[in-house]
N, C-alpha and C positions, 0 to 999 in steps of 0.2 A: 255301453262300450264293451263289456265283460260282463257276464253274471257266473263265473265261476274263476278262479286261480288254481292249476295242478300245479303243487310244487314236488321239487326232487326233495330227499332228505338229505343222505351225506353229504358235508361237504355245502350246504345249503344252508339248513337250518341249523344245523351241527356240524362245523367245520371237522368232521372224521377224518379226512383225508390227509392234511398236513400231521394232525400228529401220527397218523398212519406210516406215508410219508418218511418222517423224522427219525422215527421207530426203526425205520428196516435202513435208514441213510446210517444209522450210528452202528446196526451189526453190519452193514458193509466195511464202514471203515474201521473197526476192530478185526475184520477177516482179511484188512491190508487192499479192498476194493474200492470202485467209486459206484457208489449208485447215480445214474444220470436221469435227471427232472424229465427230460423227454421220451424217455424208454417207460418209467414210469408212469406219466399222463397216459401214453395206451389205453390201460387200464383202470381209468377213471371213470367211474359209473357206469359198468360193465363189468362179467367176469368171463375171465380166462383168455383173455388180451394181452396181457402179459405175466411171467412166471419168473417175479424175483427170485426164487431159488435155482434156476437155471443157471447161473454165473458158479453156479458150486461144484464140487465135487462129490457130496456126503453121500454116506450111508442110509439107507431108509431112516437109521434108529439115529442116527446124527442126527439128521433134518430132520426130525419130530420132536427129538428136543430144544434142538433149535429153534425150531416155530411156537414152541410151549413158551419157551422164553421171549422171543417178538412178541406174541403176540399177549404176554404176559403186561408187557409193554405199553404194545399200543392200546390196550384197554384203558392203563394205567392215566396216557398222557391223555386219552377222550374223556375219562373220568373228572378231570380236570379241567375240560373246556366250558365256558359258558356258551349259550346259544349265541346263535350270531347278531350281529349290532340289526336294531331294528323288526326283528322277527316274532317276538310276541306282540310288540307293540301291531303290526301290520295286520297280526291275526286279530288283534280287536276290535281293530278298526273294520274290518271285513265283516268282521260278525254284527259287527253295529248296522253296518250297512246292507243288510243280509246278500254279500255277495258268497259265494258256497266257495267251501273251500277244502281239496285235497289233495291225495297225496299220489305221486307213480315214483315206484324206485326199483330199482336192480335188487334191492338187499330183500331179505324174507321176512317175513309177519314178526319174527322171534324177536332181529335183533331192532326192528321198527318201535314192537311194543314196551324193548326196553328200554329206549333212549325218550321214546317221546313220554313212557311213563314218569325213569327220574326227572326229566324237567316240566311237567306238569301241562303239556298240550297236547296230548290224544284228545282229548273233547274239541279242538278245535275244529279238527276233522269228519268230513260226512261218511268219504271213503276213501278205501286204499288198495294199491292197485299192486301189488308185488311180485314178487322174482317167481315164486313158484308157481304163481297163477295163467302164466303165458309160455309161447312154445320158445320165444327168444328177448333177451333184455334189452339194454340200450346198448347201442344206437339204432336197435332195430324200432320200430315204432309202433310194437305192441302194447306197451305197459300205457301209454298215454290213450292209444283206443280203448282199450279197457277200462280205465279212469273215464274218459266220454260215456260211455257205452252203460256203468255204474250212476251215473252222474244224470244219464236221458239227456244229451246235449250234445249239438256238434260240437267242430273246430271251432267255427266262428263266433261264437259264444262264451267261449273259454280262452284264457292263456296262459301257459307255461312259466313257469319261474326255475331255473337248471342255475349250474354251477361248471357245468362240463362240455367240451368236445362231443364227447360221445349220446350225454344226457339231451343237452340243447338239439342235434343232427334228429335223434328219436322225435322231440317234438316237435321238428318243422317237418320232417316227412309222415306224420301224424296231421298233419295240415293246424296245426295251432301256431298262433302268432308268439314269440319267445322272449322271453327276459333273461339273461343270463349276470350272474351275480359271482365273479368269480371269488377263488379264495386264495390259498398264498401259492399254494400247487398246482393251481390252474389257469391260472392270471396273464398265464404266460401264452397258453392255448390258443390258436389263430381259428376264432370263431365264425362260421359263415355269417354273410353280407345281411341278413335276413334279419341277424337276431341284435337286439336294443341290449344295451349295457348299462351298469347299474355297478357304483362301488359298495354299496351298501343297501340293505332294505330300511335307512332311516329314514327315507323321507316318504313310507307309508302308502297309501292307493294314490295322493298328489301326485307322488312322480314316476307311479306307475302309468296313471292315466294319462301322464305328458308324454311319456313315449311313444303315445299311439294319439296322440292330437294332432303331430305335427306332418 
């Protein structure tokens, strides 16, 4: 049915995005603004879609320390996140069954190698396919051809596991069949007709492979 799964990471495997998210919602409303979930989503699994600091007026030297402090922040509340329900479990299960398994994301090698180092599954992975390796991110549908392309394997031998708008759009115009797994920031995102839904990865390759039995 599959002999490979390319998953997204933020937001995915590590729900980054809401405490992200959360982060810039609480210095909006101490600046007396509203930060709005749909202006926001733009820019989910992608960059430079949208520019929270656009609503401001600061100074360079304002808005750097103000971002020192965000992002002070959103470190803080991902620091804090466990991986998402079901997610190591899936990768075991994978490996048991020697389906291959990796990774395309918008975000760079750096911050890749440090979240999936604290929570102990970079091994899980064969390859990865990141932000500075191609000429545009998601929603374009680079990063997922390059994960193929790394991989020695079409579309139809692989399938995408996403969280996003933007991430999911990449891998159906990458011609892979889609899972999308939303999370509290993204849940809301009116996803194309194409891609199968999933509130969680607990119930493992079972109800992965149900989605494409039927």
């Amino acid at each position: 049915m599959f002999e490979a799964i390319i998953f997204d990471f933020d937001g995915l495997i590590l729900d980054t995005e809401t405490p992200e998210f959360e982060a810039y919602e609480a210095f909006y409303q101490r600046q007396g603004k509203i930060l709005q979930l749909s202006e926001w989503q733009m820019g989910v699994g992608t960059w430079g879609a949208f520019d929270p600091w656009a609503a401001f007026e600061f100074t360079e030297a304002e808005r750097d320390g103000f971002h020192a402090q965000v992002r002070e922040d959103v470190l803080r509340r991902i620091g804090e996140a466990p991986l998402r329900e079901g997610v190591k479990e899936l990768f075991e299960e994978a490996k048991a069954e020697g389906i291959r398994i990796a990774m395309a994301t918008s975000s760079d090698w750096e911050w890749i190698d440090e979240w999936t180092g604290k929570h102990g599954i970079q091994q899980y992975f064969e390859i990865f396919a990141t932000r500075y390796e191609v000429h545009q991110v998601k929603p374009a549908p680079d990063l997922y051809l390059l994960a193929l392309s790394k991989l020695g394997l079409h579309a139809d031998q692989a399938i995408a596991v996403e969280d996003s708008l933007n991430g999911s759009t990449a891998a159906i115009t990458a011609g892979l069949r889609c899972v999308v797994v939303p999370n509290k920031v993204t849940s809301t995102q009116k996803f194309r007709p194409e891609c199968k839904r999933l509130d969680s990865l607990a119930g493992g390759l079972t109800a992965l492979r149900a989605l494409f039995a039927k």
